[in-house]
C-alpha positions in Angstrom: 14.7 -6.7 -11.3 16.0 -7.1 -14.8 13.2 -5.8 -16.8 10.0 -3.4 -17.2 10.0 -3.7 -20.8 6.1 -2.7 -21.8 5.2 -0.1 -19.1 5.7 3.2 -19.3 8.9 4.8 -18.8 8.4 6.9 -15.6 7.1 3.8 -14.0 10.1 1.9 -15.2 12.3 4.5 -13.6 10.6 4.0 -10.4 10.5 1.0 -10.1 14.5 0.9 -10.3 14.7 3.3 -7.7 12.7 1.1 -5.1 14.5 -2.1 -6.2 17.7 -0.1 -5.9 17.0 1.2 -2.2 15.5 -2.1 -1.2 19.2 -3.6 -2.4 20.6 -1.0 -0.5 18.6 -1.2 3.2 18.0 -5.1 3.1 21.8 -5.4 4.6 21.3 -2.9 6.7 17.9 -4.2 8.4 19.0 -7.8 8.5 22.2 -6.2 10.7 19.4 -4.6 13.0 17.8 -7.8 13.3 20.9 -10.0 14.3 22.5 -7.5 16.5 18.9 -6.3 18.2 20.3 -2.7 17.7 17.2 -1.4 16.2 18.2 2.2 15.8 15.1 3.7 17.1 14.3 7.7 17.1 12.1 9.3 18.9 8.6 10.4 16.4 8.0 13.7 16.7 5.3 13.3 13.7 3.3 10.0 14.4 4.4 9.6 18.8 2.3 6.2 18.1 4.4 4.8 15.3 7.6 3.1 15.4 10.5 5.3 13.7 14.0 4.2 13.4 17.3 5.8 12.1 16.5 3.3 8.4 13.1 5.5 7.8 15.4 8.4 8.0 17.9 7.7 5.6 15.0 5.6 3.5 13.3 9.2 3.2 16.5 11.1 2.7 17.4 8.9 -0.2 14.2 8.3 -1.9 14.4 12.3 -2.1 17.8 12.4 -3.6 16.9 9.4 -6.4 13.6 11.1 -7.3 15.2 14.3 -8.0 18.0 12.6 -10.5 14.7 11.2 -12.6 12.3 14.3 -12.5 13.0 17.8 -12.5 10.6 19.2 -10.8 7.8 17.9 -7.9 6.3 18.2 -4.7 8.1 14.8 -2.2 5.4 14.5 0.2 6.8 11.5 2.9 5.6 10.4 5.9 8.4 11.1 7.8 8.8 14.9 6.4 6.4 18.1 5.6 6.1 18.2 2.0 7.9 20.6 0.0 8.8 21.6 -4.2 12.0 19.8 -5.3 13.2 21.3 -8.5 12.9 24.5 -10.7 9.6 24.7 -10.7 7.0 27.2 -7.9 4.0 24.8 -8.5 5.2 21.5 -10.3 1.9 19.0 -11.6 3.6 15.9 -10.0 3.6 14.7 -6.5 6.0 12.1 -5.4 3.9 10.5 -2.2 6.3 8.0 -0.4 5.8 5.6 2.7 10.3 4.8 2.9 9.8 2.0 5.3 6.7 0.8 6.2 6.0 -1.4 9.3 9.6 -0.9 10.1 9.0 -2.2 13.3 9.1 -6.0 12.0 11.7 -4.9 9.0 14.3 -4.3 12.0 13.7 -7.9 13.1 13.8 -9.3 9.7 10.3 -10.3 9.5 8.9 -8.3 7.3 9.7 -4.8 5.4 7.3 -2.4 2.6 8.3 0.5 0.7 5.8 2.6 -1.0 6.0 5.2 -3.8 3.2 6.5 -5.8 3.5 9.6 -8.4 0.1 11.5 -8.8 -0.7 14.3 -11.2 -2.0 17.4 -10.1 -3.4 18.1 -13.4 -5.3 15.1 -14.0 -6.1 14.5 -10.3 -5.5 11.0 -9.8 -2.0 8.6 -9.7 -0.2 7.8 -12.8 2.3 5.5 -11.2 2.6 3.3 -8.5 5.1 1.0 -6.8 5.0 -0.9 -4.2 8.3 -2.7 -2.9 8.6 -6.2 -0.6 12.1 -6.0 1.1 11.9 -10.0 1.9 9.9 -11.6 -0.5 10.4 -13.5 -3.6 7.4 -11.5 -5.2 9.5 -7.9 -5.1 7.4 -5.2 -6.5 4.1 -4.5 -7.5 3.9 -2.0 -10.2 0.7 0.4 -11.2 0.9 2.3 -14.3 -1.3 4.8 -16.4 -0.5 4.1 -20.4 -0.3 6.6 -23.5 -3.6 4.9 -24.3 -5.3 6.3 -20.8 -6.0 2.5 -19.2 -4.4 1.6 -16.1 -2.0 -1.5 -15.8 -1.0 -3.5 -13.1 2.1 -5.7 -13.0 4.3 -8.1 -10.3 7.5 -8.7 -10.9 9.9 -11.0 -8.9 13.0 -11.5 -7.8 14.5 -13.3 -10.6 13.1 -10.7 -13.0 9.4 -12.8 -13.7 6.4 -10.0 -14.9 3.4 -10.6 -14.5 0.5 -9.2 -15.6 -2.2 -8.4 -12.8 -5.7 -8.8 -13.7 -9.5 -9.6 -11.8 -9.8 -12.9 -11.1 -12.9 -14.6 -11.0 -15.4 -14.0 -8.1 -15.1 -16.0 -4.3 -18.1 -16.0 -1.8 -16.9 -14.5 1.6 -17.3 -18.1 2.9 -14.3 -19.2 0.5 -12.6 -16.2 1.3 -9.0 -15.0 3.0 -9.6 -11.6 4.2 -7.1 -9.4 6.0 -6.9 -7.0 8.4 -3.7 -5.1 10.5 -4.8 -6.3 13.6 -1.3 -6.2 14.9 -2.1 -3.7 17.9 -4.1 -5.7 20.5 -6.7 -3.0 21.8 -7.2 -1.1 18.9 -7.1 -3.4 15.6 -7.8 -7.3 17.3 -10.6 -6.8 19.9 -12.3 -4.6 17.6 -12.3 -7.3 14.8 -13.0 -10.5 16.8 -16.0 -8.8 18.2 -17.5 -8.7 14.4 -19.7 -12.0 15.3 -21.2 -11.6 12.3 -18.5 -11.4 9.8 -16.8 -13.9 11.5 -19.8 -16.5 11.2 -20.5 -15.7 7.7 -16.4 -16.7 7.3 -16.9 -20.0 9.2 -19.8 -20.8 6.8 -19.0 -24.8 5.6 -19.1 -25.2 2.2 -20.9 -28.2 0.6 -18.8 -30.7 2.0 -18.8 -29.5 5.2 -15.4 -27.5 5.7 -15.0 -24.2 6.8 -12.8 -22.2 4.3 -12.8 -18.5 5.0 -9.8 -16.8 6.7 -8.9 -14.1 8.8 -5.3 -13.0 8.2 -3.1 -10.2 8.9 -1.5 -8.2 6.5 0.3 -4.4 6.1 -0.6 -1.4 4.5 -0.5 -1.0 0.8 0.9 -4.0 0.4 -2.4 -6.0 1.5 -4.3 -4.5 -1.6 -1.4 -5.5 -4.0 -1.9 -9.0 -2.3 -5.9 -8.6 -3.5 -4.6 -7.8 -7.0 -2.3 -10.7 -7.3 -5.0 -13.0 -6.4 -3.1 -14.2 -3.3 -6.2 -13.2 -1.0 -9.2 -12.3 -1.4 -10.1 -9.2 0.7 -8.5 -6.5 3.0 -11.5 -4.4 5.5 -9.9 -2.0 7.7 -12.5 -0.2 9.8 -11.6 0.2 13.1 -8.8 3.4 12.6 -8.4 3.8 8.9 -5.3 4.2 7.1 -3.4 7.2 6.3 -2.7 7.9 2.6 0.7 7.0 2.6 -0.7 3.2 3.6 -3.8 3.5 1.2 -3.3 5.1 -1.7 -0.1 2.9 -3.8 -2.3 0.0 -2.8 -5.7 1.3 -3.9 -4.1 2.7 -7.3 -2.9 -1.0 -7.9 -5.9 -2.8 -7.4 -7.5 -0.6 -9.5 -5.7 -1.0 -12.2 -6.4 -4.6 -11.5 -9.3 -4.8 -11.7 -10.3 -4.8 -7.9 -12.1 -2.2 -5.9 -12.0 -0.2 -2.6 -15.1 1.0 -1.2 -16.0 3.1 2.4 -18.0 2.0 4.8 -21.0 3.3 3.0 -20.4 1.2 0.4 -19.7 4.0 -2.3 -16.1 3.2 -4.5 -13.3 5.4 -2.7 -12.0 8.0 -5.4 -8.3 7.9 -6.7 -8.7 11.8 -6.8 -7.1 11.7 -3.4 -7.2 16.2 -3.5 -3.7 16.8 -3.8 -3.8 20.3 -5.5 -1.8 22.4 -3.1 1.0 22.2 -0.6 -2.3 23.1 2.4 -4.0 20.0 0.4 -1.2 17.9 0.4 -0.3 18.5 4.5 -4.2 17.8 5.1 -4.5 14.6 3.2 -1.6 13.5 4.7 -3.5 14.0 8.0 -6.7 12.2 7.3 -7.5 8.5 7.2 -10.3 6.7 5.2 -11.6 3.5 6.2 -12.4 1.0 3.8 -12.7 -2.5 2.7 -10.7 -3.5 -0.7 -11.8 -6.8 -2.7 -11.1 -8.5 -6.2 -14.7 -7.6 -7.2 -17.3 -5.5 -5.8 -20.2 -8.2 -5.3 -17.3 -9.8 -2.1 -17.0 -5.8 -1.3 -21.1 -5.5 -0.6 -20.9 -9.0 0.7 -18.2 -8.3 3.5 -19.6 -4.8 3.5 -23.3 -6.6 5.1 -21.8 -8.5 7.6 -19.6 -5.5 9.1 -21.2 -3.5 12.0 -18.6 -0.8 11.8 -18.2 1.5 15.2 -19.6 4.8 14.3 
């Protein structure tokens, strides 16, 4: 990444650090993948999650590079209890990181996220958000909150490309790719292909008789930033909900898009995500919401009508 000239400076500087420890791994993960030597650790925090020895030193570092650009906050990873970094008893920010999501594919060189989002305990909501593609040409997706009080949303790519993210203009859930992490067989997939409903309103023809919609699968907070580029249309997850180190960079992102993320109720998911104490903090990293994100909220309801969500 060459430039974040026009967004604010925090989100600058943190967006360096995730280019800069994506440069760093990517070696490292793409040795895993040709030598199969995964480096795998037991998970003492998440036993149903893959956890290799990369997380470890992605969480280790993301610590140490934080600290060199803010004096004082609370580092609350997923693969660590969160504690104060700095001077400061009771600092306002809190530096939520996902080091290496789906990690599991990253150590076969598939695929590879990395998540950071900075949220203010004084204004209870995120000011900054990035979120990081190890393999892709399309490297980080970028969230900010400006001196003016609007939220921004940004892409920026390999060769050093911004662009601006913005709502694009409204598909029908029969024109629609929608995406869901239905990696794990029995919990995600048979869950999803039993939503006849949904599935018929996708395979819907359109006037000239094709079928357009799409299910596809997609990861973590990197499937909203996909719904904020425009490059699908909608993510539902509603089978096991995603924890807020998978949620929240996304949701902040699409927001600032333009897009929307809504509950199963149908009522918009806050980006107050209650973050005021170290107890909060350790609880909301407990918790999972589930949600469907879209562009727009009329393909939100829409998707929202055909889901019979388990109760």
């Amino acid at each position: 990444m060459n430039s974040t000239n026009g967004i604010p400076e925090l989100a600058s500087r943190t967006a360096e650090v995730v280019d800069t420890l994506m440069h760093e791994i990517r070696p490292n993960l793409i040795e895993a993948a040709f030598s199969g030597k995964a480096g795998e650790s037991e998970n003492r925090r998440h036993s149903d999650n893959f956890l290799s020895v990369h997380d470890m030193w992605m969480h280790e570092r993301y610590r140490e590079l934080m600290g060199q650009h803010l004096d004082s906050f609370v580092y609350a990873s997923e693969e660590g209890d969160p504690q104060v970094i700095g001077a400061e008893i009771d600092p306002d920010l809190c530096v939520l990181v996902d080091p290496l999501d789906t990690s599991e594919l990253a150590v076969r060189g598939l695929l590879g996220y990395t998540h950071v989002m900075i949220y203010s305990r004084a204004l209870a909501r995120p000011i900054v958000a990035v979120v990081g593609d190890i393999y892709h040409h399309v490297r980080l997706y970028v969230a900010a909150r400006h001196d003016d009080g609007k939220d921004r949303a940004y892409a920026f790519t390999a060769d050093g490309e911004c662009r601006t993210l913005s709502q694009r203009a409204p598909k029908r859930l029969p024109e629609s790719l929608l995406t869901n992490f239905l990696m794990k067989p029995g919990e995600r997939l048979i869950p999803l292909a039993s939503q006849e409903r949904l599935m018929a309103a996708l395979d819907q023809p359109d006037d000239h008789g094709k079928s357009r919609g799409r299910i596809g699968v997609d990861f973590g907070s990197v499937s909203l930033c996909h719904v904020a580029a425009g490059f699908t249309e909608g993510v539902l997850e509603f089978a096991k909900g995603f924890a807020i180190w998978d949620l929240a960079p996304g949701h902040y992102i699409l927001h600032s898009a333009g897009g929307v993320v809504i509950d199963l109720d149908g009522n918009p998911i806050s980006l107050d995500y209650h973050l005021q104490s170290l107890a909060d903090i350790a609880k909301a990293m407990d918790r999972r919401q589930k949600f469907i994100a879209a562009g727009n909220p009329e393909l939100a309801q829409e998707v929202l009508r055909h889901l019979n969500p388990p109760r």
